[in-house]
C-alpha positions as CSV (number, residue, x, y, z in Angstrom):
1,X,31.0,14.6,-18.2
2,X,30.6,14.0,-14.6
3,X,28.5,11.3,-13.8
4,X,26.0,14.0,-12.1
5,X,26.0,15.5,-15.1
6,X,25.6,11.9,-17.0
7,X,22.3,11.1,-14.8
8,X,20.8,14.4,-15.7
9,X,20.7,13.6,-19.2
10,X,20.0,10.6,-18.8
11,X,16.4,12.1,-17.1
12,X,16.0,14.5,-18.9
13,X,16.3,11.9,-22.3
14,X,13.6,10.1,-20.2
15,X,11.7,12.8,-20.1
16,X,11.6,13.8,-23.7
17,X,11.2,10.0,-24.8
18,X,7.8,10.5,-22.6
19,X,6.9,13.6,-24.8
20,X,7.7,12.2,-27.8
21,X,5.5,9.0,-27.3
22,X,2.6,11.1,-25.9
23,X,2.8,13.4,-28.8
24,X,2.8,10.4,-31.6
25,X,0.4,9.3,-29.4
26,X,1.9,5.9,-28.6
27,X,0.2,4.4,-25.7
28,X,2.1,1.5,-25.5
29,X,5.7,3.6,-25.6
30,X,4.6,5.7,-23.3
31,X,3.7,2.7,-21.0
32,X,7.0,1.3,-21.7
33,X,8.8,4.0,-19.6
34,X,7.4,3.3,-16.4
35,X,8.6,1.0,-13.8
36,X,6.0,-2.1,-13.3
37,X,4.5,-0.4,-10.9
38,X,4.6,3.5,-11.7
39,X,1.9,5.7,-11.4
40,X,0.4,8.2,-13.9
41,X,-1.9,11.3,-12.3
42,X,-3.0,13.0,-15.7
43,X,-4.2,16.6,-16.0
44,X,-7.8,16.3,-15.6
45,X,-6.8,13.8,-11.8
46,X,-7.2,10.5,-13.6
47,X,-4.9,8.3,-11.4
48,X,-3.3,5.3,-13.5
49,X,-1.5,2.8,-11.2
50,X,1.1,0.5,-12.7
51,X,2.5,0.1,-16.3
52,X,-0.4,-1.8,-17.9
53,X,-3.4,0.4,-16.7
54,X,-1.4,3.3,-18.3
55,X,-0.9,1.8,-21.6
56,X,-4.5,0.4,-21.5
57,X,-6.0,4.1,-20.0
58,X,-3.6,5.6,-22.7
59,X,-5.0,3.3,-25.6
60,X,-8.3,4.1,-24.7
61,X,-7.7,7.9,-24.6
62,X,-5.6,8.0,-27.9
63,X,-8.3,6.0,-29.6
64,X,-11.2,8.3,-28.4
65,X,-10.0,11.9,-28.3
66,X,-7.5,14.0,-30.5
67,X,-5.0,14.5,-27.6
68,X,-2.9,17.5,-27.8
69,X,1.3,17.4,-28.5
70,X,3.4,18.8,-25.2
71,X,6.1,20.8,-25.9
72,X,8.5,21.6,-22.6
73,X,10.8,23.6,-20.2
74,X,12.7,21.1,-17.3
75,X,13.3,23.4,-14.6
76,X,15.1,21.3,-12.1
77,X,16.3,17.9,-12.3
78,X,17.6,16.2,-8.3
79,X,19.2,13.6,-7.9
80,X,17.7,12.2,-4.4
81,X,20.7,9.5,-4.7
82,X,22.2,6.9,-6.9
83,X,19.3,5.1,-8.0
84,X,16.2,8.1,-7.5
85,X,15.6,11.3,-9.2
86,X,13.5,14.2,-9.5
87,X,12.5,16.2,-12.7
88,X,10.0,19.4,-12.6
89,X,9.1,20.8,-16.1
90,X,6.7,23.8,-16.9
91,X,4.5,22.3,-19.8
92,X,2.5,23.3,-22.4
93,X,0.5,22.1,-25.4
94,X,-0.8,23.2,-29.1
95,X,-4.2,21.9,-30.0
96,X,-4.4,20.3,-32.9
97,X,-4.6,22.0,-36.1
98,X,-3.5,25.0,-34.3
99,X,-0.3,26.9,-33.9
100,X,-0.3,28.6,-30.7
101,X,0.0,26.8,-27.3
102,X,-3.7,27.1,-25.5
103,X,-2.8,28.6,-22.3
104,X,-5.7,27.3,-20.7
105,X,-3.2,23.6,-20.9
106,X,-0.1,25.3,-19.6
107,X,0.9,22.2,-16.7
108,X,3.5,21.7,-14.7
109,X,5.1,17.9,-14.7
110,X,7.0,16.0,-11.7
111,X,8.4,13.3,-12.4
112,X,10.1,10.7,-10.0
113,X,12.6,8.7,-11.7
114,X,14.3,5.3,-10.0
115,X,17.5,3.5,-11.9
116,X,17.1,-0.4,-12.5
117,X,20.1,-1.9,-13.5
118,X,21.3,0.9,-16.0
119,X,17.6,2.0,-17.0
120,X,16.0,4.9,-15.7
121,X,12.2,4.4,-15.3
122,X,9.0,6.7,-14.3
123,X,7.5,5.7,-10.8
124,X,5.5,8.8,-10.7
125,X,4.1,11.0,-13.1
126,X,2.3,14.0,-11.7
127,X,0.7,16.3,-14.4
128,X,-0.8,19.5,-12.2
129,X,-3.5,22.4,-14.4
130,X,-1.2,25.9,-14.4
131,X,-4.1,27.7,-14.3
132,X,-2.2,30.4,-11.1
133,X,-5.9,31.5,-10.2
134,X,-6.0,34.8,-9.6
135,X,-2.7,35.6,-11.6
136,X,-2.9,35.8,-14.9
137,X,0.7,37.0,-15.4
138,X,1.9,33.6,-14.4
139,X,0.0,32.3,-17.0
140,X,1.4,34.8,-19.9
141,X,4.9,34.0,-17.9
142,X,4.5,30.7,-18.5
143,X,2.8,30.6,-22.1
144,X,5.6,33.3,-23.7
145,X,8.6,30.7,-22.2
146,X,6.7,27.3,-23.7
147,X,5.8,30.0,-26.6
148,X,9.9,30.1,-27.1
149,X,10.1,26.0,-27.2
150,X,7.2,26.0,-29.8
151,X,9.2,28.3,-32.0
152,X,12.9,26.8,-31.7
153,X,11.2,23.6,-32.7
154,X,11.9,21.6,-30.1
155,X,10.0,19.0,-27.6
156,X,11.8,19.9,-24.5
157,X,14.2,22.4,-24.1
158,X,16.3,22.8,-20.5
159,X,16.6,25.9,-18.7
């Protein structure tokens, strides 16, 4: 494996661990992913900055309301150089007790990735609504490829 190759799995591991903490909705996990002083934007604009307000913001959420489990398709993963990286996922989620992703959830993810030491870490999660106004077959588009994750199973799958 090339070592391009080796970073790319190495973000997109990063990536899933995210997911996966999110969707056992473990705040302080989650947290734990992020660079001291990363930034979280969450779907609805809520702006978290650094690794403690997310954890604490995340807590507080988790505790309150019965979040939602992601499921995913990375579309690109860039590396900017050694030490920074890019991922951009199409993302969706299935409300609990249900089976079907609610389109009206669909997302698309960023996230900026910087390597310290030999640990990736989150300085930038950007969470943005897929709602495509106006185009509702970008919304079907979307929903039937997350609807393909949801059946194989998987968290994140990579296109």
């Amino acid at each position: 494996m090339s070592s391009e190759e080796g970073a790319r799995a190495e973000i997109v591991a990063l990536y899933t661990q995210l997911l996966e903490a999110w969707n056992r909705r473990d705040a302080a996990a989650f947290a734990a992913l992020f660079a001291d002083d990363g930034m979280c934007i969450g779907f609805d604009g809520s702006q978290m900055d650094g690794r403690a307000q997310i954890g604490a913001e995340l807590s507080s959420i988790f505790a309150s309301y019965p979040t939602a489990p992601f499921v995913a398709k990375v579309r690109v993963v860039r590396r900017i150089d050694e030490q920074v990286a890019l991922l951009r996922a199409i993302a969706g989620m299935v409300p609990p007790g249900q089976s079907e992703l609610n389109p009206a959830l669909n997302a698309v993810q960023v996230v900026a990735a910087l390597k310290q030491g030999d640990q990736w870490k989150i300085t930038l999660l950007q969470n943005t609504p897929a709602a495509f106004h106006g185009r509702p077959h970008l919304v079907k588009q979307q929903t039937d490829e997350l609807a393909e994750v949801v059946r194989a199973g998987r968290i994140v799958q990579t296109a």
